[in-house]
C-alpha positions as CSV (number, residue, x, y, z in Angstrom):
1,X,1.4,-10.4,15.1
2,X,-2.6,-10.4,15.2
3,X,-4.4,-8.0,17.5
4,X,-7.7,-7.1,18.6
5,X,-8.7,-3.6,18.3
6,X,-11.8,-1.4,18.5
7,X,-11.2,2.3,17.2
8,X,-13.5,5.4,17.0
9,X,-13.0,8.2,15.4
10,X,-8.9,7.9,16.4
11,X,-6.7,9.4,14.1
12,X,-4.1,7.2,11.9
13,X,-1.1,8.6,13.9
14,X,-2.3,7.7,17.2
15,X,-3.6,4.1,16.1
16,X,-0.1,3.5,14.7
17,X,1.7,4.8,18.6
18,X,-0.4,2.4,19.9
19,X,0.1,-0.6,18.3
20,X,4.0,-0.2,18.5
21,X,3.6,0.8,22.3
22,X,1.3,-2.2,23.2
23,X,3.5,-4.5,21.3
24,X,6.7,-2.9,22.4
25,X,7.9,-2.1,18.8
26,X,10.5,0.5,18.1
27,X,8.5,3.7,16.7
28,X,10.4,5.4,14.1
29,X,7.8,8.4,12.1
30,X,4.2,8.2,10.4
31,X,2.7,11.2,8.6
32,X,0.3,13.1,9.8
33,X,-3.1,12.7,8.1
34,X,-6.3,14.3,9.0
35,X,-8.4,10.9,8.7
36,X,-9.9,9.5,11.0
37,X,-10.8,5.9,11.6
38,X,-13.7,4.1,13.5
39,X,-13.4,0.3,12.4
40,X,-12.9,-3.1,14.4
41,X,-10.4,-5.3,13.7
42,X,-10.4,-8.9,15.0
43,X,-7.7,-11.0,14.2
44,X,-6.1,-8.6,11.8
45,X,-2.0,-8.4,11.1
46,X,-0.6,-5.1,12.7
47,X,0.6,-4.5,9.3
48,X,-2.7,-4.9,7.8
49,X,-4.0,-2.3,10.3
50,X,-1.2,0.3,9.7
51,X,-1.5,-0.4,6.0
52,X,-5.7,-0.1,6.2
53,X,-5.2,3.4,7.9
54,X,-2.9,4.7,5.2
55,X,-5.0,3.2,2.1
56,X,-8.1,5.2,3.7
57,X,-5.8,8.5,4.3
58,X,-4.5,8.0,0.5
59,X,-8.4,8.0,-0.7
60,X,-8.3,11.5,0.8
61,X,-4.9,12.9,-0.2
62,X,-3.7,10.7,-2.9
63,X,-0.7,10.6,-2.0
64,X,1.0,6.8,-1.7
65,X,2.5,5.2,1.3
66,X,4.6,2.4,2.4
67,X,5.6,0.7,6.1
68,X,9.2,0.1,6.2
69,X,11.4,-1.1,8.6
70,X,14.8,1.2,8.6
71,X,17.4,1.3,11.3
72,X,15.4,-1.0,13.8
73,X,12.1,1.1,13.5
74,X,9.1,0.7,12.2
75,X,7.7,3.5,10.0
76,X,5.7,4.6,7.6
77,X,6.9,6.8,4.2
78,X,5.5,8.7,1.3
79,X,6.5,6.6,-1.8
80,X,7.9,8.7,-5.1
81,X,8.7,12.0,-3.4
82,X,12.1,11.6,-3.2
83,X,14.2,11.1,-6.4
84,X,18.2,9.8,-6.2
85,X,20.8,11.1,-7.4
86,X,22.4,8.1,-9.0
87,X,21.1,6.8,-12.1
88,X,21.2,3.6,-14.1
89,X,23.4,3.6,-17.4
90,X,23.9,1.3,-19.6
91,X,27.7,0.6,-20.4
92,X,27.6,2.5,-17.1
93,X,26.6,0.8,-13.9
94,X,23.9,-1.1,-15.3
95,X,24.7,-5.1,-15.5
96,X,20.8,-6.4,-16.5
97,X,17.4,-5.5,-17.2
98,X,14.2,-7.2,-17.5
99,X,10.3,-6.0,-18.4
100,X,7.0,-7.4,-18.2
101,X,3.7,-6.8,-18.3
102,X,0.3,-8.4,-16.7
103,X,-3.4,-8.1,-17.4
104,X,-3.9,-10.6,-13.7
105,X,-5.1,-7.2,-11.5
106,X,-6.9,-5.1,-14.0
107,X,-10.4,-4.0,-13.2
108,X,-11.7,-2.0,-16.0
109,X,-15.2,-1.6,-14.7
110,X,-16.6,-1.3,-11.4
111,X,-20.4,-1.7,-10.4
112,X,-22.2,0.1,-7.5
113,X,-25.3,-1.8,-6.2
114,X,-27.5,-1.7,-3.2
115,X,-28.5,-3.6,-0.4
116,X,-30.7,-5.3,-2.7
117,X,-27.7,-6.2,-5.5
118,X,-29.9,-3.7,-7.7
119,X,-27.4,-1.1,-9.8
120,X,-27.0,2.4,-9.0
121,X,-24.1,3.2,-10.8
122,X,-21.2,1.9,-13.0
123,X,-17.6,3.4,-13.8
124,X,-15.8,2.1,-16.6
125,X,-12.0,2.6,-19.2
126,X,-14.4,1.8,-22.2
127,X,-10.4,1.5,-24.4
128,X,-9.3,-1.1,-22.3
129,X,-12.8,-3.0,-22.1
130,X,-12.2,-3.3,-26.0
131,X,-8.4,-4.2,-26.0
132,X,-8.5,-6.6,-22.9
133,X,-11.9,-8.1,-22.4
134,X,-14.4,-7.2,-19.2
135,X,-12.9,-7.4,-15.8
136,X,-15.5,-6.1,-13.8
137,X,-15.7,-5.6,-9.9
138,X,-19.2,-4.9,-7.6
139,X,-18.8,-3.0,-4.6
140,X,-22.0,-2.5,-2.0
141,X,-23.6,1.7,-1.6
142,X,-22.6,3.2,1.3
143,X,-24.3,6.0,2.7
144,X,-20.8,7.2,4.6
145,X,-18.4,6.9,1.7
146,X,-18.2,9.0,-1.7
147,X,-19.1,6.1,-3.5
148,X,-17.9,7.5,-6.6
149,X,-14.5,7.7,-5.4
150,X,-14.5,4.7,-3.7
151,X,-15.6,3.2,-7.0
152,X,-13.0,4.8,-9.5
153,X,-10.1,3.5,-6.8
154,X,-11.0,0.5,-7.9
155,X,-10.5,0.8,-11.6
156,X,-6.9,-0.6,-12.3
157,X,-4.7,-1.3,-15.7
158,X,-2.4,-3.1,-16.8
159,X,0.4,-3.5,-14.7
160,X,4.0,-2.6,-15.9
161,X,7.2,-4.2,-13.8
162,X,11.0,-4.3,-14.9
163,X,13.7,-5.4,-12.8
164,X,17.6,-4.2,-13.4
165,X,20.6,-5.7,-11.8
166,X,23.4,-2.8,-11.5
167,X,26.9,-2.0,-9.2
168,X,25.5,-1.4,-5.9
169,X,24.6,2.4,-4.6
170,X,24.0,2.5,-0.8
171,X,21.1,5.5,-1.4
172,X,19.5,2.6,-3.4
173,X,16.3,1.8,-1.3
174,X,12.4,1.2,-1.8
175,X,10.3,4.3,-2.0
176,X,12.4,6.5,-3.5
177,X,12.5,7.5,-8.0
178,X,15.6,6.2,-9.7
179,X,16.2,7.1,-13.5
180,X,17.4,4.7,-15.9
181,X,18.7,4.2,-19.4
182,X,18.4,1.2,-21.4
183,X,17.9,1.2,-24.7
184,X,18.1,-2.3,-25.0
185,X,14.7,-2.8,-23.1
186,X,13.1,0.8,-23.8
187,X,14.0,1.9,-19.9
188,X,14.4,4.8,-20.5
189,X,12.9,7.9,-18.0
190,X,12.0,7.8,-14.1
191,X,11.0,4.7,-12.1
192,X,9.7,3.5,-8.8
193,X,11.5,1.1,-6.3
194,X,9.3,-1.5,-5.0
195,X,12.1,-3.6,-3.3
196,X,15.7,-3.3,-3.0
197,X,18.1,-6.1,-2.4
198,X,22.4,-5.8,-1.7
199,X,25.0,-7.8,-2.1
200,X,28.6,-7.8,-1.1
201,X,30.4,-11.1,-2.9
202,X,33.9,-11.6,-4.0
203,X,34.6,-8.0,-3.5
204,X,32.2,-6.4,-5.8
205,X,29.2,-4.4,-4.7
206,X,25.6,-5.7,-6.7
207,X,22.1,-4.6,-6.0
208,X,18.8,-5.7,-7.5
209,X,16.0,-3.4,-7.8
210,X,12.7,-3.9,-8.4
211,X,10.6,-1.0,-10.3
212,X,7.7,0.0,-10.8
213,X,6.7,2.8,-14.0
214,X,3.6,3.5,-11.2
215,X,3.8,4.9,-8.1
216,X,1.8,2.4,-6.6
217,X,0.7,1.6,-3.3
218,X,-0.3,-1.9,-1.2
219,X,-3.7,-0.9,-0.6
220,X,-5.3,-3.1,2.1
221,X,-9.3,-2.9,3.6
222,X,-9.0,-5.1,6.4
223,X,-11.4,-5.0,9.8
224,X,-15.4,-4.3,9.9
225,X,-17.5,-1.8,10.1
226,X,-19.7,-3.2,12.6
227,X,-19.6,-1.0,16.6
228,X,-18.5,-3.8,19.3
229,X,-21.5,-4.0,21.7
230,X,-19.6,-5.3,24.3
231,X,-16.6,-2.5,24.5
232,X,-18.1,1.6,24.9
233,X,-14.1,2.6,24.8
234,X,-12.3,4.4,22.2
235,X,-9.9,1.7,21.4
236,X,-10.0,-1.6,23.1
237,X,-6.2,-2.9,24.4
238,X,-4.6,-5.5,22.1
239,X,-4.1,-9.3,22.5
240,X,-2.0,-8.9,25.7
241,X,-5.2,-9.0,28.2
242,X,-7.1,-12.0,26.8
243,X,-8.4,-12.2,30.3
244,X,-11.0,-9.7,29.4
245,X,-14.7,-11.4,29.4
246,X,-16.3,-8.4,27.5
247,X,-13.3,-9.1,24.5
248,X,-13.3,-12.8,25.0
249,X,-17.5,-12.7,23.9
């Protein structure tokens, strides 16, 4: 679902009531954060809205989120606070795991320039410039943002997945820290569950977990910046009244 949205100064909690009330979309819980948004978003996924909210809110707090759909609700959860109880053993409850790693995402140096393209500033991991090559990113000076921070969110390494297959635990879910041991592969300490999948076959109970050594978040910047001129209310109504001539131009 796309929807059209003009928000000032509205905090995260409300924006998120909103969209599940004008869409009619069971509300389960989002954390309360003390940013604020004013951006316009044309055309942009609800989930790409929720999500935009929580990566700005997480540039504040650090702290990681997810949007999860549990018991026919929609809500939004701090990843990596919560650690189960079960862990994974091998010659245990551990069937398989796998490991990988990927340079595809890494940003290891980050440019701030000006209106002009002229430099201001750089922020750079000089080790992994010489280990990996330049992967460089340019973002634009903003008077209204720490650019510095905004900057060093940027910088990224290398990412580390692994994947186990194990006898199924119902407390298995994405989210939440699982430990496992595996010398085999070198698993061996606390990971992050990026998706979780269960299967009931034959009798026997399987899940599939996806992990993460990170406790990473989907960051997404989505909408503009720009102030509608045609709309002077806090938050324009969704898709539902197309009718409208000020939204329509």
């Amino acid at each position: 679902i796309k929807g059209y949205y003009n928000f000032k100064n509205k905090s995260v909690t409300s924006i998120c009531n909103q969209l599940c009330n004008d869409y009619s979309i069971p509300k389960g819980t989002f954390p309360e954060v003390s940013t604020k948004i004013t951006k316009v978003f044309i055309g942009v996924s609800l989930y790409d809205i929720i999500m935009h909210c929580y990566t700005e809110a997480s540039k504040v707090n650090s702290k990681k989120y997810m949007c999860v759909f549990e018991k026919g609700k929609v809500s939004v959860i701090e990843k990596g606070i919560n650690a189960l109880s079960i862990s994974f053993e091998e010659a245990n409850n551990l069937i398989d795991t796998s490991y990988s790693e990927s340079i595809e995402n890494m940003v290891n140096k980050v440019v701030v320039v000006d209106d002009n393209g002229s430099k201001k500033a750089h922020y750079y991991k000089q080790n992994e410039i010489d280990l990996y090559g330049l992967f460089q990113e340019v973002i634009r000076e903003s008077e209204d943002k720490d650019n510095k921070v905004e900057a060093e969110s940027k910088l990224k390494g290398i990412d580390r997945t692994c994947s186990l297959s194990g006898f199924g635990d119902t407390t298995c879910k994405v989210g939440y820290q699982v430990t496992v041991k595996d010398t085999n592969t070198n698993m061996l300490g606390l990971f992050y569950i990026d998706t979780d999948k269960h299967t009931w076959r034959g009798g026997t109970y399987k899940i599939d977990l996806s992990l993460n050594f990170k406790n990473i978040m989907h960051e997404v910047q989505a909408g503009s910046d720009e102030s509608s001129s045609s709309s002077s209310s806090s938050s324009s109504n969704s898709g539902n009244s197309g009718n409208s001539s000020k939204v329509d131009k």
